[in-house]
C-alpha positions as CSV (number, residue, x, y, z in Angstrom):
1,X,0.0,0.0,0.0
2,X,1.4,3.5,-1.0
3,X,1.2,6.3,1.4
4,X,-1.4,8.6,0.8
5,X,0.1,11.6,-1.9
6,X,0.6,15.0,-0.1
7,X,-0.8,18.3,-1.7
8,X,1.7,20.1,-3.5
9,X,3.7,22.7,-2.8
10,X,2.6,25.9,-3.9
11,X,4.8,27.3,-6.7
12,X,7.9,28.8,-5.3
13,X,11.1,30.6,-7.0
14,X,14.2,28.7,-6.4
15,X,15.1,31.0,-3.4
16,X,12.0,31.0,-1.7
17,X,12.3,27.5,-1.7
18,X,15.6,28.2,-0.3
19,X,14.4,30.7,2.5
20,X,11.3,28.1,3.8
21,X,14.1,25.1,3.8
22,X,16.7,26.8,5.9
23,X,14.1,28.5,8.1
24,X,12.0,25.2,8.9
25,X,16.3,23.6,9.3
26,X,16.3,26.9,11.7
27,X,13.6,26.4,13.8
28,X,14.6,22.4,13.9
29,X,18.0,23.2,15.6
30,X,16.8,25.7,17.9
31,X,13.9,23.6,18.9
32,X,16.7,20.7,19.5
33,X,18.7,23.6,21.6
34,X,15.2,24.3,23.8
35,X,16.3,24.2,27.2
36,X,12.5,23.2,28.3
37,X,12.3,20.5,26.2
38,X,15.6,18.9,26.0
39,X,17.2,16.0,27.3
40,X,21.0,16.3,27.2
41,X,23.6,19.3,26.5
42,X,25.2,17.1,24.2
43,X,22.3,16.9,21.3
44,X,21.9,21.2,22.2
45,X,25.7,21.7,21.9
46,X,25.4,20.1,18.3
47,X,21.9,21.8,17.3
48,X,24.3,25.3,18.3
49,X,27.1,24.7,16.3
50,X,24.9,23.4,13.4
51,X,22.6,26.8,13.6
52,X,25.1,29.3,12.3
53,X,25.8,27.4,9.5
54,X,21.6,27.1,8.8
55,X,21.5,30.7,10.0
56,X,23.9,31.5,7.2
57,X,22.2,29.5,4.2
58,X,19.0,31.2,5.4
59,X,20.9,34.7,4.9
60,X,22.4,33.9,1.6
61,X,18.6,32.4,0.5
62,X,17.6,36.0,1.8
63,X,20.6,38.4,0.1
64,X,19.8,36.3,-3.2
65,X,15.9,37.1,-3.5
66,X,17.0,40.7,-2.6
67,X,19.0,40.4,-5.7
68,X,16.8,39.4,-8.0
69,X,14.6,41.7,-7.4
70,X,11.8,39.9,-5.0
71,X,11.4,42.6,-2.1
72,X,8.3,41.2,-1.3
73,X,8.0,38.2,1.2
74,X,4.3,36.8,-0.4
75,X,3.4,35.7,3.9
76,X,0.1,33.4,2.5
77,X,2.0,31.4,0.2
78,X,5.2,30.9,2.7
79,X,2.8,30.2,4.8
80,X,1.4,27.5,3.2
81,X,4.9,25.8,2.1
82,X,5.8,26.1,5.7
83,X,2.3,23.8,7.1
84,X,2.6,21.4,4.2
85,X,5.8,20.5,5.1
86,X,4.9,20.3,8.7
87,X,6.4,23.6,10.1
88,X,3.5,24.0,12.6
89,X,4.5,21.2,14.6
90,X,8.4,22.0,14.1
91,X,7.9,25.2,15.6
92,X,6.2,24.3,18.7
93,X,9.4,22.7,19.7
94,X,10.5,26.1,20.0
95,X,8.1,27.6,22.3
96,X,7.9,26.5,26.1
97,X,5.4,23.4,26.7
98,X,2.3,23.5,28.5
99,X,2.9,23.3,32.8
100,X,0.5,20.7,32.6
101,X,3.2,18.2,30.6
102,X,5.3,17.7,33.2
103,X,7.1,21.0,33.5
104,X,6.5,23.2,36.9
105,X,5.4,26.3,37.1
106,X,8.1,28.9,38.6
């Protein structure tokens, strides 16, 4: 049995494509770095020195639409690559998790 096909991506240039990859790659490593939700300093240490690098190939994704001319971030479309490919749930690992999931309130 096949897995069911996703909905595609909505039509993208080449460096938007690059900005919502390195941004959802972003969010990943700092939601591995989250203090509240992680395990070991070993697996944040990595995510850390991993960011800059994804930092960086989100700014060159950035300087390059500048370049070309696209001054306008189109926010409903990004927006849509970013759920499709599951940024929602990527991003909560970023924020702080409910107090009641274990974590105390301080």
């Amino acid at each position: 049995m096949l897995p069911p096909e996703l909905p595609p991506l909505p039509a993208l240039t080449r460096a938007e494509g690059a900005v919502v990859d390195s941004y959802l790659e972003v969010v990943d490593l700092l939601g591995r770095i989250n203090p509240a939700r992680g395990s070991d300093t070993y697996g944040a240490l990595r995510a850390a020195q991993a960011l800059t690098g994804r930092a960086a190939a989100l700014l060159d994704a950035l300087t390059l639409m500048q370049q070309r001319g696209e001054r306008d971030l189109h926010a409903a479309t990004l927006a849509r690559a970013l759920r499709e490919l599951d940024g929602e749930r990527r991003a909560a690992r970023v924020t702080l998790p409910a107090t009641g999931n274990g974590a105390t309130k301080e």
